[in-house]
C-alpha positions in Angstrom: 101.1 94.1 112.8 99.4 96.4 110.3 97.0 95.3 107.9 97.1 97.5 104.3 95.5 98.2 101.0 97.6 97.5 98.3 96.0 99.1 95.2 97.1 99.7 91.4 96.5 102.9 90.5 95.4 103.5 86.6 92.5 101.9 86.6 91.7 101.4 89.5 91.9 104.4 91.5 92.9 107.0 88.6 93.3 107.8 84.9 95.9 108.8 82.8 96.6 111.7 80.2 99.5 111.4 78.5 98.7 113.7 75.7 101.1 116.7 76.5 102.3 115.8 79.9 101.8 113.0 82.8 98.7 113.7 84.1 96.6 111.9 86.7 92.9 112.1 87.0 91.4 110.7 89.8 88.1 108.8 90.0 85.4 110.3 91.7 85.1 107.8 94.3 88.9 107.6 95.1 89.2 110.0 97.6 86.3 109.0 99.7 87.2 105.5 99.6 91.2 106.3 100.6 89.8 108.1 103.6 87.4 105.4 104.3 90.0 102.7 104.5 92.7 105.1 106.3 90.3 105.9 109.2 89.8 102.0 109.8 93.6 101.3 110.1 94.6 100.4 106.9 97.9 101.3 105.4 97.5 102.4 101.6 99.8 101.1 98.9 100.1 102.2 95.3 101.6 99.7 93.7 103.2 100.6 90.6 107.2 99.7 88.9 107.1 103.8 88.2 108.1 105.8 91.4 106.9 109.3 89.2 103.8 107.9 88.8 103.5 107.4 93.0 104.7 111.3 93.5 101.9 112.4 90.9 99.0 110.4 92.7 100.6 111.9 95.7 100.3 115.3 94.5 96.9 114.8 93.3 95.5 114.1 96.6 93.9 116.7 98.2 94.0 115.6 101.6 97.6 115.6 102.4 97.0 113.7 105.6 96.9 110.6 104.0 99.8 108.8 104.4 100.5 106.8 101.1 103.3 104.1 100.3 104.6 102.8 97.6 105.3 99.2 96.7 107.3 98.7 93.5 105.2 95.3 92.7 108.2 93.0 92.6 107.6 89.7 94.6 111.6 89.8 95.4 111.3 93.0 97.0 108.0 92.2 98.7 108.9 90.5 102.0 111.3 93.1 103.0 108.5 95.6 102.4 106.1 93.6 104.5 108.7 93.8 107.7 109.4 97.1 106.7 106.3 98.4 107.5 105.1 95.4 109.9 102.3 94.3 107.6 100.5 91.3 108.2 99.6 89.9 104.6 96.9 87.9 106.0 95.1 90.9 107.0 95.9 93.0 103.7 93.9 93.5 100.8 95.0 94.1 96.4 92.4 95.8 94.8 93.3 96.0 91.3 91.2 96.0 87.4 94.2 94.3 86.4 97.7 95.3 86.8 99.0 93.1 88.7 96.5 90.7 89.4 98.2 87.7 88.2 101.3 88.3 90.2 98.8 88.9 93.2 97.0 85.5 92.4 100.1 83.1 92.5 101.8 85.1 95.1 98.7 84.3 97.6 98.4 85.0 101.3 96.5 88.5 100.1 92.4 88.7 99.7 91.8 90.1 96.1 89.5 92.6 95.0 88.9 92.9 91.5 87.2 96.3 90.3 85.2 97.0 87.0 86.7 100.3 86.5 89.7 100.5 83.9 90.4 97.3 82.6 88.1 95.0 84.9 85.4 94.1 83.0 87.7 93.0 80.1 89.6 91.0 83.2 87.0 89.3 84.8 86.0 87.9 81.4 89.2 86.8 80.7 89.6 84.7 84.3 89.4 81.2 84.4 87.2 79.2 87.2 90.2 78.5 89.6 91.0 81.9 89.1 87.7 83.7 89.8 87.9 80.9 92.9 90.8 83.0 94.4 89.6 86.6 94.0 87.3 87.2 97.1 85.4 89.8 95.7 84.5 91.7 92.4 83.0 95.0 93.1 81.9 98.2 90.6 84.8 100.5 91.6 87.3 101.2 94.7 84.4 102.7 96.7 82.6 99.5 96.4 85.8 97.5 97.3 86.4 99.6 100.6 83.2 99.0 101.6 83.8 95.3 100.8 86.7 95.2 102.7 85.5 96.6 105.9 82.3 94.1 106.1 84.9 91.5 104.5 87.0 92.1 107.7 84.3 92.5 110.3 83.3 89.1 109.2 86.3 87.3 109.7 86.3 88.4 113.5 
């Protein structure tokens, strides 16, 4: 079974322009932190309802050899996704500012990594105890939450 990093994308790993045409600006630190988690075994998965916005971030990436997947963020469609790629939930990771994230916290069975880029500071003030309770870590952007992730999982052996 794999083990993957689901991750919503504005916000989180990127911006976006929508002045005169879809454009995606990534974060500084998304790049390094993609590789980061690809070269520890983890599958990478934009999550996002708008498969244009997937090709973009794919086109945006300058390493090529990263192999990215896209999750449409439906809980109806996610079990078949999960077999599809053998993905062990248990062992998976959703890093998000806040798309997402309360789908992710009912849904369970993931770790949760909220970051304070986009939307995340805005979100973490707006949690509630039980909710802050189920997020396992809240870090200063997606570099910080890959680094999480790999001591998070070195941990737990």
């Amino acid at each position: 079974m794999s083990k993957a990093i689901f991750f919503s994308g504005c916000g989180t790993a990127y911006l976006t322009n929508n002045s005169v045409k879809r454009n995606l600006e990534l974060y500084p630190e998304t790049l390094p932190a993609l590789r980061f988690l690809a070269r520890r075994g983890y599958l990478l998965v934009l999550v996002t309802s708008e498969f244009q916005e997937y090709k973009l971030l794919q086109a945006v990436l300058k390493d090529k050899s990263l192999a990215l997947l896209h999750w449409n963020g439906r809980e109806e469609d996610l079990d078949c996704f999960l077999e599809e790629n053998t993905i062990n939930l248990k062992e998976s990771y959703f890093v998000t500012d806040s798309r997402f994230l309360q789908e992710a916290l009912y849904q369970g069975g993931w770790q949760i990594i909220l970051v304070l880029t986009g939307k995340g500071v805005d979100t973490l003030e707006k949690l509630g105890s039980s909710q802050l309770e189920k997020i396992t870590d809240i870090c200063k952007d997606i570099y910080a939450a890959a680094i999480s992730i790999v001591l998070n999982s070195k941990l737990e052996r």
